[in-house]
C-alpha positions in Angstrom: 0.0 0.0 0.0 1.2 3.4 -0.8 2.4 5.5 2.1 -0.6 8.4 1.1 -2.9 5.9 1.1 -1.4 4.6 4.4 -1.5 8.0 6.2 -5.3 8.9 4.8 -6.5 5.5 6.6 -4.6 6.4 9.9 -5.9 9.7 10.1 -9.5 8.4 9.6 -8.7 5.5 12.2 -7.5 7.7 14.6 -10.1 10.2 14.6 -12.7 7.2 15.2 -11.1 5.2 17.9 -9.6 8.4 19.5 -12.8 10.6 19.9 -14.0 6.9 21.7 -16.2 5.8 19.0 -16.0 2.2 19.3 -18.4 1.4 16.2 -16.7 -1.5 13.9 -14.1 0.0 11.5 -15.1 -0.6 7.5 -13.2 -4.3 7.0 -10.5 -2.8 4.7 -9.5 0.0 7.4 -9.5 -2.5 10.1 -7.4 -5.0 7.8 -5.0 -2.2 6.8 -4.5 -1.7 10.3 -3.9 -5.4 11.6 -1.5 -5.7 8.9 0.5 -2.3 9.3 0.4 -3.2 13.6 2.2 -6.7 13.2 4.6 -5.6 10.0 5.5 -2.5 12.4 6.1 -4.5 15.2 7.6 -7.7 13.2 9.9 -5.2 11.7 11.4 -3.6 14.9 11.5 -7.5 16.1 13.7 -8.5 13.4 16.1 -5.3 13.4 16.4 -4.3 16.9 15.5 -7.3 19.1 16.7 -10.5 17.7 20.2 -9.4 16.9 20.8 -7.8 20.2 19.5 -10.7 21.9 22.0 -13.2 20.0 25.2 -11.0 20.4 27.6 -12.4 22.3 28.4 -10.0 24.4 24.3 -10.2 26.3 24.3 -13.0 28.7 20.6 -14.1 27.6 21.4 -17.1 30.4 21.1 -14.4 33.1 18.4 -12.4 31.5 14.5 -12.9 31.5 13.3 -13.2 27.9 9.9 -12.7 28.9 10.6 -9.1 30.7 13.3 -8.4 28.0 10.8 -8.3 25.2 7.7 -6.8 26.9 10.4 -4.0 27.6 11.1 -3.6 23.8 7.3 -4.1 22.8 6.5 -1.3 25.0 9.1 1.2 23.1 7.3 -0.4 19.9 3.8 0.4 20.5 5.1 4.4 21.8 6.7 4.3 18.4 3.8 3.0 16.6 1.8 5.4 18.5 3.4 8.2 17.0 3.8 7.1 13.7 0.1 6.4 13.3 -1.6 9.0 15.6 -4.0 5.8 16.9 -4.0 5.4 20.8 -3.2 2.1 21.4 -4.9 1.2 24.4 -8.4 2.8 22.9 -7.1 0.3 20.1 -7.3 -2.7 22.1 -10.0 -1.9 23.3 -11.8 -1.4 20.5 -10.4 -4.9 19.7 -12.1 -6.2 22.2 -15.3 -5.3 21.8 -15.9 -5.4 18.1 -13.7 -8.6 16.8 -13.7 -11.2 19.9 
């Protein structure tokens, strides 16, 4: 998808789920969405987490992976947040209601 096109759907998402209108998204918005969320966070996974994570200078032995990555996810969905202009947490919650 084209970055215009991109940036025309986030604006429209955002305006929904941030003024706290929870009504279900048209299926292409909420499939452009999905898919930009987990090729965002996929993305940042690949380039920032996984290669730290093997170097050999961490010593993953000693470290939690669990708290290591929900530390890094965090950092993603701020990113994400800013790129996008959606809320996150109104996000999920408009997850939750509409698409169970």
């Amino acid at each position: 998808m084209k970055k215009r096109q991109l940036k025309k759907i986030f604006k429209i998402v955002a305006r929904q789920i941030n003024s706290g209108n929870f009504t279900k998204l048209k299926p292409v918005y909420f499939r452009t969405i999905d898919k930009a969320i987990y090729n965002f966070l996929r993305k940042r996974y690949i380039n920032e987490f996984r290669p730290w994570w093997y170097e050999d200078d961490v010593r993953w032995r000693e470290l939690d992976l669990k708290t290591e990555l929900s530390k890094y996810h965090d950092r993603w969905v701020k990113d994400f947040e800013e790129w996008s202009g959606i809320n996150m947490d109104l996000y999920a919650k408009y997850f939750w209601l509409n698409h169970k």
